[in-house]
Each structure stands twice: as structure tokens, then as C-alpha cells.
N, C-alpha and C positions, 0 to 999 in steps of 0.2 A: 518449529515449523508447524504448523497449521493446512492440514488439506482438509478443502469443502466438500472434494467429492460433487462437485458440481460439473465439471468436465472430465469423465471415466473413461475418456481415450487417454487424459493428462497422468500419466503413472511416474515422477520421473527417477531414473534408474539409482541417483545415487540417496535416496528416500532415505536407508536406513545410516546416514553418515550423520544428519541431524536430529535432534529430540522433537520428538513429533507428537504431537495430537490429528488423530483422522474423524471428522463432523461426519462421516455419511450424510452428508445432506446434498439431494442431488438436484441440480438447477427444476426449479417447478415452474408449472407455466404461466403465472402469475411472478414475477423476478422481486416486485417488491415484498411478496410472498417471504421468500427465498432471502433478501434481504434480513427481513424482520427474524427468521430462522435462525440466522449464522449472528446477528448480537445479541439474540436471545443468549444461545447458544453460549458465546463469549464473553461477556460481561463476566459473570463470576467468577471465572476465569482470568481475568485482564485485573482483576480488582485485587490480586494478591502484588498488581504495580513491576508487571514485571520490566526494565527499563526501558522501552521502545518496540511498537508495532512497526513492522514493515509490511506495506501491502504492495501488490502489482495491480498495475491493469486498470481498468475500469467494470470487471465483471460485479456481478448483484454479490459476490465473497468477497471482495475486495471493500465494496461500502460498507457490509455487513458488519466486517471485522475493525473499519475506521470506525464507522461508529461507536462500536463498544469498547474500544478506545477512548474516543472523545468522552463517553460520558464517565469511566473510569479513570478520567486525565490521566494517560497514559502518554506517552508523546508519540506520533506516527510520522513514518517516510513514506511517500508514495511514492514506487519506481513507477517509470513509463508516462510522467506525468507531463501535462503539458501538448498534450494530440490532440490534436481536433480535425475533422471532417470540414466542415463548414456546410456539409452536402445537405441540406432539406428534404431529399429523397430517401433518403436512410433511416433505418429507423434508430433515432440518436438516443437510445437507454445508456448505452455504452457513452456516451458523450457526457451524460447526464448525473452518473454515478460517479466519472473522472471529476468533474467540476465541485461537487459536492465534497468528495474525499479532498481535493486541494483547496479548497476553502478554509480548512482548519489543520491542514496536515503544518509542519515543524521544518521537516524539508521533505523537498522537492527535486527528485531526479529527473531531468530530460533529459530524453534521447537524442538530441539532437536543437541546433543553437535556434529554430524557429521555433520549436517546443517552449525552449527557454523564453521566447518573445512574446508566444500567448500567454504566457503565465504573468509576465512582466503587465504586459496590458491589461490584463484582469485585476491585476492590482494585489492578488492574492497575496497575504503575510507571511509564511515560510520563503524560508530558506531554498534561493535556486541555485540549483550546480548542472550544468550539460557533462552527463556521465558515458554518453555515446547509447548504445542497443544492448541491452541482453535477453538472451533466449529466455531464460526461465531466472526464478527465485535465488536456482542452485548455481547460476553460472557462473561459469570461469573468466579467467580473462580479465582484459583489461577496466570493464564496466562496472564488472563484478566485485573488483579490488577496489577500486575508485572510490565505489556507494559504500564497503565495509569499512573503508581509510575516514571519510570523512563522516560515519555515523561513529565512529570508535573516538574520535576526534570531539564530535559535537557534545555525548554521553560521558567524558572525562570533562570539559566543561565546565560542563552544569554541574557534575560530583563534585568539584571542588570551589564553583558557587555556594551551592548547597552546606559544606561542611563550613566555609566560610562566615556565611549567614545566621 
């Protein structure tokens, strides 16, 4: 696991159950600032191949760490993928950073089957599954088993692609 430290209300309780690395790096007011921070940051990191990034959300940590991914060819999951606003009043960075991270991500979590439908329409190349909501990274539940069943699933896969080849 990986914290940006970009949202320091975001603490969440069961932290020390995963192997963590913590960025200090706390959202700046410039986002694509803050972007460029966290694949700075990760890249060297991501370069030792570790088998699959998973990112949430659409925040400026979530790009930060698909991108350094992507240029690590690392393979990435976006959970939460697939939301859109539609709203032009809004200010759509969060829109912006989702669309980018699912443009190259492997697969692709929606919450829910209209998620699944913008994704569909976007034409985007990963992998869709409607996994239902989860609160956080670390959740429980049904959502949470779903996304680990079918990453554990895609990652055996390809290892035995791989050893095939």
C-alpha cells in the first residue's frame, strides 16, 4: 500500500495489516504539481516490476501513481472507475485524472452497471467488471473480494502466459 498523504483526514485504521510505503506528499495547489510529485516519487520504485498497481478514485495520487506505472509497464487496476458528472459547472480535474488513468489501465472496476456503460462508450481497452462500491482501498465485503478474486485470477493468467512463452 501506498499513502500520498494527500488527504490527512484519510488515516485508515487497519494501515498497519498491509506493507506500506507513506509519500508525505500532501495535495499542493497546483494538482498537476502534485501529480508530477507522486511519479516522480514512484517510478523507481514501480521499476523493481512489482506485479500490479492498483489505484482508487480519480485524485492527483491516483494519476500520479498510474502513471508511473504506465511508464514502468507495470499493469494497473483502477477501482471507482467509470464516474462521470457530466456537470460543466464543476470543476472536472477529478473527471480528468479518472479518464486518463482508464485509458491505459488493464482493468477496470465500476461501481456500478452505468459506470460500466461509460466506460463501454469511451471505447477504453481494459478489462470491465461492475464490482459494486467500496469505501476505501482496504475494504471489506463483497466489492472488496470481487476486485481481489478477479486481480488474483487475471495475475495467474498472464504468469502462466508468461512461463509458456
Amino acid at each position: 500500500m501506498i499513502f500520498a498523504g494527500q488527504h490527512k483526514a484519510v488515516d485508515p485504521v487497519d494501515r498497519d495489516s498491509f506493507p506500506a510505503i507513506d509519500l508525505c506528499c500532501p495535495g499542493q495547489d497546483d494538482p498537476h504539481r502534485h501529480v508530477q510529485m507522486v511519479t516522480t516519487f514512484l517510478l523507481p520504485r514501480f521499476r523493481s516490476a512489482p506485479d500490479m498497481v492498483v489505484v482508487q478514485g480519480g485524485t492527483s495520487s491516483a494519476l500520479g501513481g498510474a502513471l508511473a506505472a504506465f511508464m514502468a509497464r507495470v499493469p494497473v487496476a483502477h477501482v471507482e472507475a467509470g464516474i462521470r458528472t457530466r456537470d460543466r459547472t464543476l470543476d472536472l480535474r477529478e473527471e480528468e485524472y479518472r479518464t486518463a488513468i482508464e485509458a491505459d489501465a488493464d482493468l477496470l472496476f465500476a461501481p456500478t452497471e452505468l459506470a460500466a456503460s461509460n466506460l463501454r462508450a469511451e471505447r477504453v481497452p481494459g478489462e470491465i467488471y461492475v464490482t459494486g462500491h467500496i469505501d476505501t482501498a482496504f475494504g471489506s465485503g463483497h466489492a472488496a473480494a470481487r476486485i481481489a478474486a478477479i486481480i488474483h485470477g487475471w495475475l495467474e493468467e498472464r504468469s502462466l502466459t508468461r512461463r509458456l512463452a
